[in-house]
N, C-alpha and C positions, 0 to 999 in steps of 0.2 A: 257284728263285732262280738270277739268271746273274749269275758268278761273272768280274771283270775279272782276270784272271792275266795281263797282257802286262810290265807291270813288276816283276813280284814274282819270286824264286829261284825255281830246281826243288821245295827244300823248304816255302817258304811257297804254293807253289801243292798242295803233294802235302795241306798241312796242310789250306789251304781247300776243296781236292776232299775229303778224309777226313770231315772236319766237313757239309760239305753231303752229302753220301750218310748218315751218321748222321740229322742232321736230317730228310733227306725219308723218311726209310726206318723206322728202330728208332725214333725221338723222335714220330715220327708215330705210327707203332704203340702205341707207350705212350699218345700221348693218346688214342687210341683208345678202347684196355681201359680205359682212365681216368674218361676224361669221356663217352666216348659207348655205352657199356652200361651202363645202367640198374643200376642198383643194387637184387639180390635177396637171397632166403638165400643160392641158388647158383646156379652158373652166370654170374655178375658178371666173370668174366675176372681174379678179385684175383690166383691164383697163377699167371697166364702174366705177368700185368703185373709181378710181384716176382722172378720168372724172369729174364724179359728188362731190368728193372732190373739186375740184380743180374750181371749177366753184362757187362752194358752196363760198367758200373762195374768189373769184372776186365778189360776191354779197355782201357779210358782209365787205369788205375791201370798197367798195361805200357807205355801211353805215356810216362808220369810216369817211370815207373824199370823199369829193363828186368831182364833173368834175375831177377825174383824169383814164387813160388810165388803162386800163383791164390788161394789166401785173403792173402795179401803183397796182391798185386796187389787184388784188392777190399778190403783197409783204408787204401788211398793212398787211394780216392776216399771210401769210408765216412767216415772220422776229419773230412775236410775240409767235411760237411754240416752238423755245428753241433757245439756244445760237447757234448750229451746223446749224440752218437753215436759211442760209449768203445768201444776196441780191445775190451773183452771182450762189449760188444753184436753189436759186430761178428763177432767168431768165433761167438759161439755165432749167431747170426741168417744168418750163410754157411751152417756148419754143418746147420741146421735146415731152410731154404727152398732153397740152391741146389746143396747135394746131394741133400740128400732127393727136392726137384723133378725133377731132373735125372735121378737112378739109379730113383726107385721112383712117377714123375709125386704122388706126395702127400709136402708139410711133415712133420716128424717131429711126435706128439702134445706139444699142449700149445700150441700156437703158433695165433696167430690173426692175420687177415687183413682190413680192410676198407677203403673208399674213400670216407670220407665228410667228409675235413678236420677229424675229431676229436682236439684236439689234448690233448686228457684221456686217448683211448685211445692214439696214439702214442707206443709205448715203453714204453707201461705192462707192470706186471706182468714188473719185471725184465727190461725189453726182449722180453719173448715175445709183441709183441701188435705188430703193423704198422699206419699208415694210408698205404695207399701211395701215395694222390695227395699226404699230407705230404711224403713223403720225396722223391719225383718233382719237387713244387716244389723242396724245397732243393737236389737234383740238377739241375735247369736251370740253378740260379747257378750251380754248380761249374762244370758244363760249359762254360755260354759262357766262364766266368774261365780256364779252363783252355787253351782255345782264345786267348784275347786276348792272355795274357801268353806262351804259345809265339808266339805271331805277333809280337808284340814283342821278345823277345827274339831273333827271328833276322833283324830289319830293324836293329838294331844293330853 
């Protein structure tokens, strides 16, 4: 994507550079694990794609609101994906998937993972059950919204 920065501030050009490197880089990556690895028992890429979800989401959530703590930071943008995705889904689903992933590469038991736009299984079972290409859609609206109203609020 080429990106017209001649008329825009330093900051709305930093914003549209920030957003296009997300976009060709992590947002592609996601659709990747997402859409383009076949769906198995294992091996499917669900916990790199909920990984790098969910991280993705602690970055843009430090955009939104600054010094605040990395599960803080990933429930600014969690809360904002639909009404079902409650502060306490959220902690415990950080909790589960992006430390566990993170410290020990496996979710802590109990928690499950797939890609299949099941929206039966999404959230089910008191939030211990993911379908990540759900969440990933309602995360594309956040993001581009997130990006549209910064860039509107600073041509004001």
């Amino acid at each position: 994507m080429v990106i017209e920065t001649t008329s825009m501030t330093t900051y709305q050009n930093n914003l549209l550079l920030f957003k296009d490197l997300i976009d060709r880089y992590t947002i592609a990556d996601l659709r990747s694990m997402i859409y383009d690895v076949k769906i198995k028992d294992s091996g499917a890429c669900c916990y790199p794609a909920v990984q790098t979800l969910f991280s993705l989401m602690e970055l843009l959530g430090r955009l939104l609101k600054h010094n605040i703590k990395d599960t803080e930071a990933f429930l600014v943008i969690f809360k904002k994906l639909g009404p079902e995705y409650t502060r306490e889904i959220g902690t415990k689903l950080y909790d589960y998937f992006r430390n566990g992933i993170a410290h020990t590469s496996l979710a802590k038991a109990g928690v499950a993972v797939k890609k299949a736009g099941d929206s039966n299984f999404h959230l089910s079972n008191n939030g211990d059950h993911i379908d990540i290409q759900i969440m990933f859609e309602n995360f594309l609206k956040v993001f581009n919204d997130i990006f549209d109203k910064k860039l509107k609020i600073s041509r004001m």
